[in-house]
N, C-alpha and C positions, 0 to 999 in steps of 0.2 A: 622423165615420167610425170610428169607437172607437180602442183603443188603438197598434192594429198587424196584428193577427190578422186578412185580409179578412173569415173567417169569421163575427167577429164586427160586421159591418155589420149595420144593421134592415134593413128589407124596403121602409119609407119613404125610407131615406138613399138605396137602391138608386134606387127610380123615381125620385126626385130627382133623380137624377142622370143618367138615360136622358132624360126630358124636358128637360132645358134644353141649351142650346144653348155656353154658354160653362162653362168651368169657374175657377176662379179658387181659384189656392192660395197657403198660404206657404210664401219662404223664408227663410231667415237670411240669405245673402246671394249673388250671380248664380254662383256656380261650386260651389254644395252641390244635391242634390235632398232634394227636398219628401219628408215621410215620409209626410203623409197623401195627396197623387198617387199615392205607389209603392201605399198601400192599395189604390184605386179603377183602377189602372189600365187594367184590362179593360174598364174600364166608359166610358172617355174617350180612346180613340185616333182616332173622326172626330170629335171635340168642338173646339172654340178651347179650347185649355189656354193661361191665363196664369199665371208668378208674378208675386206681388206680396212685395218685400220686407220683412220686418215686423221691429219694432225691437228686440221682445225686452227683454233686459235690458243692451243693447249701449251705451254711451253716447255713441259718437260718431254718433247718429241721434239726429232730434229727432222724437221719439214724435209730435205732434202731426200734423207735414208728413208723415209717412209715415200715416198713417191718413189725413187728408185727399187724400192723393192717389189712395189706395187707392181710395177712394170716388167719385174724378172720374171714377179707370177703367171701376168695374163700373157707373156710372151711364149712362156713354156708350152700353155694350153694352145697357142696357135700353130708353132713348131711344130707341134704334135699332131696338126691338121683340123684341130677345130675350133671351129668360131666361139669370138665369146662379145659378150654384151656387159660393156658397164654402166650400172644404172646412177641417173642423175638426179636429184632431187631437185623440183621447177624446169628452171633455164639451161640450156649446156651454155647460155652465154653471159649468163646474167653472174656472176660471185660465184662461177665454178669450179670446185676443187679436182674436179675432174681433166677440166685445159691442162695442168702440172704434168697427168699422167699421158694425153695425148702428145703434149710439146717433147716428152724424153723417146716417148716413141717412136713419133718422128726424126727425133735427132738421132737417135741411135740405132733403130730398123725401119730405116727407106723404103724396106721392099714392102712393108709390110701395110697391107691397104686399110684407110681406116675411113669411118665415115660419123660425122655428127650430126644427130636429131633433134633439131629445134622442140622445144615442150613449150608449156604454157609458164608463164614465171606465177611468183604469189602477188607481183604486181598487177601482172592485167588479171587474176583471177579478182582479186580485191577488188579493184576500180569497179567490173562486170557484175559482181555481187550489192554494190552499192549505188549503179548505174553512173557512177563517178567518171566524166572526161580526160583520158589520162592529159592527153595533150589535144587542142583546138588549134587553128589555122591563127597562126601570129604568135603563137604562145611557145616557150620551151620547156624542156622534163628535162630537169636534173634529178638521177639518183643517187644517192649517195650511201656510202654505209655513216651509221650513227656516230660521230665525233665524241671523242671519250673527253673533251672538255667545253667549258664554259663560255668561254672565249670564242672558241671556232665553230659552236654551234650557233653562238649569237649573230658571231660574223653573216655565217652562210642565210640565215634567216635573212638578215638586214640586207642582203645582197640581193636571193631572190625577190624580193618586197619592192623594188621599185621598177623591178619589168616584168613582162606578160611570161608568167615565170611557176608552172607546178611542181616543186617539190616534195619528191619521194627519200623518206629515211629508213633504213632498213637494218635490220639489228637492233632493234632500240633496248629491249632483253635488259639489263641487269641499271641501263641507265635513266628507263623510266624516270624517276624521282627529278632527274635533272632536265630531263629533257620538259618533264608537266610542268616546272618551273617558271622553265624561258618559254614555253607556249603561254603563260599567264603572263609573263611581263611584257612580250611581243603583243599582246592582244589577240593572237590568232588562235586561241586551244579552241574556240566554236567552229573556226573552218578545220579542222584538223581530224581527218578520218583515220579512226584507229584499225589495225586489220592482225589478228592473233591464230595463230595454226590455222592458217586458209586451208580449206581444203580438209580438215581434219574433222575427228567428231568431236572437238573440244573448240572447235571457230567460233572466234566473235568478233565480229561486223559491229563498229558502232564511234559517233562522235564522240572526240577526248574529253570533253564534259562529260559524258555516260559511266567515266569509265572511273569505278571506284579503287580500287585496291592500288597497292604501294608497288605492285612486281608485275612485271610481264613472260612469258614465256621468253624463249629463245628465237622462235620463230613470229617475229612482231614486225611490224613496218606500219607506219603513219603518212598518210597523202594529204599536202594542203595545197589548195590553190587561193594564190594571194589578190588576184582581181576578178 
């Protein structure tokens, strides 16, 4: 359902979601709403809206049992003859926790016909909001999620730095502080575009020198291009 902006929903995600019958979305946990509901929800007020709580990177959930039941749920709802739609916040391809519940599907009801819809990710919305090149002819895009240390962040900086090489970091959320660091000892925090609830009505667009405060949201990612 892309990043946050309804605008930026497809034209496919839309009828997807007028024909089925169920909807099913995530949350973090029973007393938050769903960000990617709040997208669509013009489109799901006579629908069965269910969440399902999904485990994230929470550890007192056991990623397994919560994907597995995910899937007893939406199976019921199909058995029963009707369609349902799980919605996906950004990319279904990009760091989706939604793959888990189509992979068990798969493995476990064959018969059962499933189809995924490409969205917009907070990448290409970011790059497109700041007319930013994600990738040019000669050049490669690594993304990556945010290295929770010192070392490996340093590493990967140093790596991409000596080829035609943009790096994308995504999660950056609670490691700010560490990561504005090594953008000052690498010299890069001026090419460093910062990108915060794309899509949302709290976004902000702007170079890692702009950017004052100690804390990022959760939905954060940073693009640099090194040449």
């Amino acid at each position: 359902v892309g990043p946050g902006d309804p605008s930026l929903l497809t034209i496919a995600a839309v009828d997807a979601i007028k024909k089925a019958k169920v909807i099913v979305f995530p949350i973090s946990d029973d007393n938050k709403k769903s960000f990617s509901a709040e997208i669509v929800k013009k489109y799901t007020k006579l629908k069965k809206n269910i969440p399902i709580i999904f485990p994230m990177a929470r550890k007192d959930f056991d990623p397994d049992e919560i994907w597995s039941n995910a899937v007893e749920k939406i199976v019921k709802y199909i058995q029963n003859g009707e369609s349902v739609v799980l919605l996906c916040l950004g990319d279904t391809s990009i760091f989706a926790s939604s793959s888990n519940i189509l992979r068990i599907i798969k493995q476990n009801y064959p018969e059962i016909t499933t189809k995924t819809i490409p969205g917009i990710s907070s990448v290409s919305a970011a790059a497109a909001l700041n007319d930013f090149d994600l990738v040019k002819k000669g050049e490669t895009l690594i993304i990556k999620e945010c290295p929770s240390s010192e070392s490996e962040l340093t590493s990967l900086i140093r790596e991409s730095k000596g080829n035609k090489t943009v790096l994308v970091i995504l999660k950056v959320g609670k490691r700010w502080n560490l990561v504005r660091d090594i953008l000052k000892k690498e010299d890069i925090i001026n090419k460093s575009l910062i990108a915060l609830s794309v899509g949302m009505s709290d976004q902000i667009i702007q170079y890692a020198t702009q950017y004052k405060k100690d804390f990022m949201p959760y939905f954060s990612l940073i693009l640099i291009r090194f040449n």
